[in-house]
BAVO-356260 format. One record per residue: x, y, z of N, C-alpha, C, O in turn. Coordinates in steps of 0.1 Angstrom, whole numbers, padded with zeros to 4 digits, always signed. Atoms other than C-alpha are relative to their C-alpha. Example, Ala and Ser with C-alpha at 12.3 -4.5 7.8 and 13.67 -1.06 7.14 Angstrom:
2
+0009-0012+0000+0123-0045+0078+0009+0012+0000+0019+0012+0007;-0009-0011+0000+0137-0011+0071-0008+0011+0008-0003+0022+0009;
! end
This chain:
73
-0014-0001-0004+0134+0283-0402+0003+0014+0006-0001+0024-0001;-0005-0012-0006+0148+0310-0378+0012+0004-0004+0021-0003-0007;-0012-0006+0003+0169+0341-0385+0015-0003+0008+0014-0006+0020;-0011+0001-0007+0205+0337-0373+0010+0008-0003+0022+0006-0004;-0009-0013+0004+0214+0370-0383-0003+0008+0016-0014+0010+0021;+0002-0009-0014+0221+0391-0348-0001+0016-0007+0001+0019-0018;+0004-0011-0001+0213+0425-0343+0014+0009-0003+0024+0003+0002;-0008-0005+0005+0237+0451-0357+0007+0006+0013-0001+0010+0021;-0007-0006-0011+0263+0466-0329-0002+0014-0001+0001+0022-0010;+0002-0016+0002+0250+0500-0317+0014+0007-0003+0025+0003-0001;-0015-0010+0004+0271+0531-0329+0005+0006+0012-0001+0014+0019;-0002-0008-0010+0292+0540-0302+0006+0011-0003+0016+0010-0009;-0007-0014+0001+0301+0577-0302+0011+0011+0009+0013+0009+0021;-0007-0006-0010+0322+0600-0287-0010+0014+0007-0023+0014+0006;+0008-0003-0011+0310+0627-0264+0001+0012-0013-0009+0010-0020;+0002-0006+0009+0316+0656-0292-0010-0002-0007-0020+0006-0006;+0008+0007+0010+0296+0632-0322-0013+0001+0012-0023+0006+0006;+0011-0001-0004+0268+0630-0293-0006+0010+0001-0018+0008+0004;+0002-0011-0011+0265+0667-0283-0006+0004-0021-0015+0012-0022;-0004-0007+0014+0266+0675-0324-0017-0008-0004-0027-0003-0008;+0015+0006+0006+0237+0648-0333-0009+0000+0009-0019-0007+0005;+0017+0001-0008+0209+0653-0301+0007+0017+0006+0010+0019+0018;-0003-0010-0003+0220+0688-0298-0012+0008+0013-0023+0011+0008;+0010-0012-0009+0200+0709-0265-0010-0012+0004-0022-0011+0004;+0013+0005-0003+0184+0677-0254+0010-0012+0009+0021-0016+0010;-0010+0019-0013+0190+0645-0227+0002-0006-0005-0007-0007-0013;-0005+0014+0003+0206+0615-0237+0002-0011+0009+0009-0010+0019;-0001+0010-0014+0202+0583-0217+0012-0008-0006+0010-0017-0014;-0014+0012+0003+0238+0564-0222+0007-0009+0006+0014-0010+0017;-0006+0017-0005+0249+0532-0220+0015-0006-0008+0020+0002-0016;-0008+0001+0003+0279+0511-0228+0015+0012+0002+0025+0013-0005;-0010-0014-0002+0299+0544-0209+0009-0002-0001+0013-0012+0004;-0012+0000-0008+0333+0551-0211+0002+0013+0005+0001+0024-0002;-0002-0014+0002+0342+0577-0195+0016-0002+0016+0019-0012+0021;-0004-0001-0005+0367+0591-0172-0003-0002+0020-0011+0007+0025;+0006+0003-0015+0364+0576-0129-0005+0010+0008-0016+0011+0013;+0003-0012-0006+0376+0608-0114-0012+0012-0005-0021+0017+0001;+0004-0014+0006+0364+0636-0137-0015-0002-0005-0024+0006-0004;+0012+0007+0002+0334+0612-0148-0003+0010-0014-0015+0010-0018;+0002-0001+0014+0342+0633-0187-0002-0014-0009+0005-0024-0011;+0002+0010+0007+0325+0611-0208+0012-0003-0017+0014+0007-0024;-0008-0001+0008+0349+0598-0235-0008-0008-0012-0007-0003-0023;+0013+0003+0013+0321+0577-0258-0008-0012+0008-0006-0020+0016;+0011+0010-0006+0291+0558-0251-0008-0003-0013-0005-0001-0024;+0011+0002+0013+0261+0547-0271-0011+0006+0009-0013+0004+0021;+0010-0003-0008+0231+0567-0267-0017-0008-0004-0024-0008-0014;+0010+0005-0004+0203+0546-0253-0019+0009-0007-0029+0004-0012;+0015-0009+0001+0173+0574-0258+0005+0016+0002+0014+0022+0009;-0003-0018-0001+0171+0613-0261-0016+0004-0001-0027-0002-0003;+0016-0009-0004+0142+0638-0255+0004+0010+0004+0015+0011+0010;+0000-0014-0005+0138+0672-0248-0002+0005+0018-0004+0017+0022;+0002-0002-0011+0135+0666-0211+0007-0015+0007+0009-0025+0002;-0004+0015-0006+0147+0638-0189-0009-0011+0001-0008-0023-0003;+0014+0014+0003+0116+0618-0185-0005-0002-0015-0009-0014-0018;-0004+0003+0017+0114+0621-0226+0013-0009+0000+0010-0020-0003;-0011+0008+0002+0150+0607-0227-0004-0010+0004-0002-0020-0004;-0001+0012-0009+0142+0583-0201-0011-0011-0008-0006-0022-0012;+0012+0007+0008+0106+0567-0219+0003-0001-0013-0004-0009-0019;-0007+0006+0011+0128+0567-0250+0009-0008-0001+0011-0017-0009;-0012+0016-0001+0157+0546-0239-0004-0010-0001-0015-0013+0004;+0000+0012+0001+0162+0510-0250+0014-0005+0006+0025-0005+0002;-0013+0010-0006+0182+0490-0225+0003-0010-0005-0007-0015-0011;-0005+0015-0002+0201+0458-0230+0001-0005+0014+0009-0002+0023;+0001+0003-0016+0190+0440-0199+0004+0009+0009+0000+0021+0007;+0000-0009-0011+0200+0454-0170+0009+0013-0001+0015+0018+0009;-0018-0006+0001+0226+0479-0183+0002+0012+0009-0009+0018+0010;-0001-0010-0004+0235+0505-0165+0002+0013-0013+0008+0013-0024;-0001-0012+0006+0230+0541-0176+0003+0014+0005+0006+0016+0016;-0003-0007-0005+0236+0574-0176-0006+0012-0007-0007+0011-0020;+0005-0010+0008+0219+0609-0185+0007+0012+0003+0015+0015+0012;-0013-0013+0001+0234+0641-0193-0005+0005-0011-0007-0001-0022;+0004-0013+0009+0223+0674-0211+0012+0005-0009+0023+0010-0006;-0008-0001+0012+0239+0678-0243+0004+0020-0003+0011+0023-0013;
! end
């Protein structure tokens, strides 16, 4: 018999809660919201982190195709 328990909804955070828990490091983020013009992120979920961008990047877990986004904390 297969599970038909789904996967728990990642934590989405705001851009403070992200900057506070991967402090001095990249974050690859998905599910963005952020502002059009100003492009201030207002909360996302972060995908992957690393101390460098290609670290962040080989740590991110997409959901299919998602679009993302990186940015030094």
């Amino acid at each position: 018999m297969q599970s038909t328990a789904s996967r728990p909804e990642p934590l989405r955070l705001t851009w403070p809660e992200i900057r506070r828990a991967y402090p001095d490091q990249w974050v690859v983020l998905g599910a963005l919201d952020s502002d059009e013009v100003t492009l201030e992120v207002h909360t996302a979920v972060v995908r992957g982190a690393g101390r460098t961008r290609r670290e962040a990047e080989a740590n991110a877990h997409r959901i299919d195709d998602e679009m993302t986004h990186q940015k030094y904390t």
